[in-house]
LUMLO-142871 format. One record per residue (C-alpha): x, y, z. Coordinates in steps of 0.25 Angstrom, whole numbers, plus 5000, padded with zeros to 4 digits. Example, Ala and Ser with C-alpha at 12.3 -4.5 7.8 and 13.67 -1.06 7.14 Angstrom:
{{5049, 4982, 5031}},
{{5055, 4996, 5029}},
END
This chain:
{{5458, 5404, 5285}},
{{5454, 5410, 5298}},
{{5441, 5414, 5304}},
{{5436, 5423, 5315}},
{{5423, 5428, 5321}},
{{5415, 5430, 5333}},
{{5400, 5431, 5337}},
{{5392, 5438, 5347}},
{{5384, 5427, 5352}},
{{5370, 5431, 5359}},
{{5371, 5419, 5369}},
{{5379, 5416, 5380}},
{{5392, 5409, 5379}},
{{5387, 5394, 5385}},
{{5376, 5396, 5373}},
{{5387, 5398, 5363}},
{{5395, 5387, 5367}},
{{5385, 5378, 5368}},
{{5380, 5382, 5354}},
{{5396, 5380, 5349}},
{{5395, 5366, 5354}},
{{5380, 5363, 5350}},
{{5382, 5354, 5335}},
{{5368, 5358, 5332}},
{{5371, 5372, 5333}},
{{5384, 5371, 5325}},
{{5376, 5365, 5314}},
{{5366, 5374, 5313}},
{{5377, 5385, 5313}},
{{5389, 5379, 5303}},
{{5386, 5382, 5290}},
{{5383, 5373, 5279}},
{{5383, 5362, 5291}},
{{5376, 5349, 5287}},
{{5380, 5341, 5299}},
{{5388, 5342, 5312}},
{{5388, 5332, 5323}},
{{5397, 5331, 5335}},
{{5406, 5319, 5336}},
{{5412, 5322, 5349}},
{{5413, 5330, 5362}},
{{5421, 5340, 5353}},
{{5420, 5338, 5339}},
{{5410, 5338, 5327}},
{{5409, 5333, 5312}},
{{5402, 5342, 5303}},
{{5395, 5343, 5288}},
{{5396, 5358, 5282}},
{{5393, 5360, 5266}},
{{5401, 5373, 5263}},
{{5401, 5381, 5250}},
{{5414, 5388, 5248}},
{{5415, 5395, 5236}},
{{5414, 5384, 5225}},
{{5414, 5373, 5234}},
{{5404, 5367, 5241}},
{{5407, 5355, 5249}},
{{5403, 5346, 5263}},
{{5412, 5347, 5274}},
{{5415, 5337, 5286}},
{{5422, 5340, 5296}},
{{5425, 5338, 5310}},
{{5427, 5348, 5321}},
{{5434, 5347, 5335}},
{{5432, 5356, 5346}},
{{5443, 5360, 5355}},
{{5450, 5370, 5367}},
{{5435, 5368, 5372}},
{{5432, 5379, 5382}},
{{5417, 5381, 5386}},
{{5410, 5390, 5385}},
{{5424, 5398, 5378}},
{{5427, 5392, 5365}},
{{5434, 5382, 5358}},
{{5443, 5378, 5346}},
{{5435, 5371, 5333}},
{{5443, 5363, 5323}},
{{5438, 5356, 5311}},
{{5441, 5350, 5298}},
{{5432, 5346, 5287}},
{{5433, 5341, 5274}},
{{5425, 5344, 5262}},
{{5430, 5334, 5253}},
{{5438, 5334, 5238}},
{{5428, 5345, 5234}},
{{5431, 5358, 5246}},
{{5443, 5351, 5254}},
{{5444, 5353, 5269}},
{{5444, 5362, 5280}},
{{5450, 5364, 5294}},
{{5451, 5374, 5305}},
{{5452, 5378, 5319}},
{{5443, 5388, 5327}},
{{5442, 5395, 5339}},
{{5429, 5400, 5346}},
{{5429, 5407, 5358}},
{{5416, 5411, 5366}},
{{5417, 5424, 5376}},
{{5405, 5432, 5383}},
{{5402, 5442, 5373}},
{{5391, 5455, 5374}},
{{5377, 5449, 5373}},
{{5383, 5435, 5371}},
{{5395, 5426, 5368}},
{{5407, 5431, 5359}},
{{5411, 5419, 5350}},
{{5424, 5421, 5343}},
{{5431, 5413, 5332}},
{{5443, 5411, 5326}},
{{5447, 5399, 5313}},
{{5456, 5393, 5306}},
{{5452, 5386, 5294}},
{{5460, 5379, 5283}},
{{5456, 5371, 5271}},
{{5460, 5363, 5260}},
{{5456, 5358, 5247}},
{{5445, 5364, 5237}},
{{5441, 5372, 5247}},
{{5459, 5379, 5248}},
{{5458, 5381, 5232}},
{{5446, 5391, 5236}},
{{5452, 5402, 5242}},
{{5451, 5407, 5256}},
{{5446, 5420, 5247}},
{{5434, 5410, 5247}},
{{5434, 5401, 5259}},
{{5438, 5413, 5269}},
{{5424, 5419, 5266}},
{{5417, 5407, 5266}},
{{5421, 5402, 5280}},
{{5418, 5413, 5285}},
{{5406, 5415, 5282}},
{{5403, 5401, 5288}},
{{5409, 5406, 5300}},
{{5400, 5419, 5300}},
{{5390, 5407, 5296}},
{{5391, 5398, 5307}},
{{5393, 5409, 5319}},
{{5381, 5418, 5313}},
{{5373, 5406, 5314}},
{{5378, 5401, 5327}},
{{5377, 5416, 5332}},
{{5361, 5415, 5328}},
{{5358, 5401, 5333}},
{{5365, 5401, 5347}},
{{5360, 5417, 5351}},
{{5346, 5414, 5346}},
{{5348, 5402, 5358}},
{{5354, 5410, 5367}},
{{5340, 5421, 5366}},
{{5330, 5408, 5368}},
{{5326, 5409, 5354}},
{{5326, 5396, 5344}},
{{5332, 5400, 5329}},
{{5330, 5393, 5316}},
{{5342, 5384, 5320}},
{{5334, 5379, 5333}},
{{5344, 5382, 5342}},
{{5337, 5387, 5356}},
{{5342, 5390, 5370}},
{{5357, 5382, 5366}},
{{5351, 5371, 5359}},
{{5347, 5366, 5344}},
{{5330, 5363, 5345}},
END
């Protein structure tokens, strides 16, 4: 399954990549996230609860960040394990930041495979679903780090490139 996407971010590109490196800005924006905590310069373990179609289940997984190049992008890769009840995930992504007008561009593109429960299902249902988690998670980021960036605080709390 692949994804792709991009954002107009109202802030500038140091403001954006501070905010994709921030885990309390990646929480507040990943849906369905109960937990997220860096366990390394480059990696994170993380709780999401996802419904996908009939099957609702807890997810842990790990991600591991790569091809670092700030303030340009990098390459995320995770997987994660729902258990007996949904199966697994994996994937690969790539996000890349570039000056955009009024802000930064952020551009994605990802590979995702799964396994288990959650592979009987479908991609006629999964597709749908992770995308609108994508959609989910950049709407939320776009909201949070461009409300920063214009000195105001939002329901999240995140003011001026930090969580208060």
């Amino acid at each position: 399954m692949q994804l792709q996407g991009e954002q107009l971010i109202p802030a500038s590109r140091s403001t954006v990549w501070e905010a994709l490196n921030d885990e309390k800005v990646l929480r507040a924006c990943i849906p369905g996230c109960e937990d997220l905590q860096r366990t390394g310069e480059d990696s994170f373990e993380a709780t999401v609860t996802a419904k996908i179609g009939p099957v609702k289940a807890r997810f842990k997984g790990r991600v591991t960040l790569s091809e670092i190049d700030p303030p340009n992008g990098y390459v995320i890769s995770g997987e994660a394990q729902g258990g007996l009840a949904a199966g697994f995930g994996k994937g690969i992504a790539r996000v890349t930041l570039e000056d955009g007008d009024g802000g930064t561009l952020l551009r994605y593109s990802a590979d995702a495979q799964i396994g288990g429960k959650l592979a009987q299902l479908g991609a006629r249902l999964i597709e749908p679903v992770a995308a609108k988690m994508a959609d989910g998670f950049f709407s939320s980021f776009n909201r949070l780090v461009g409300d920063a960036s214009s000195g105001s605080v939002n329901r999240a709390g995140f003011a001026g490139g930090n969580l208060v």
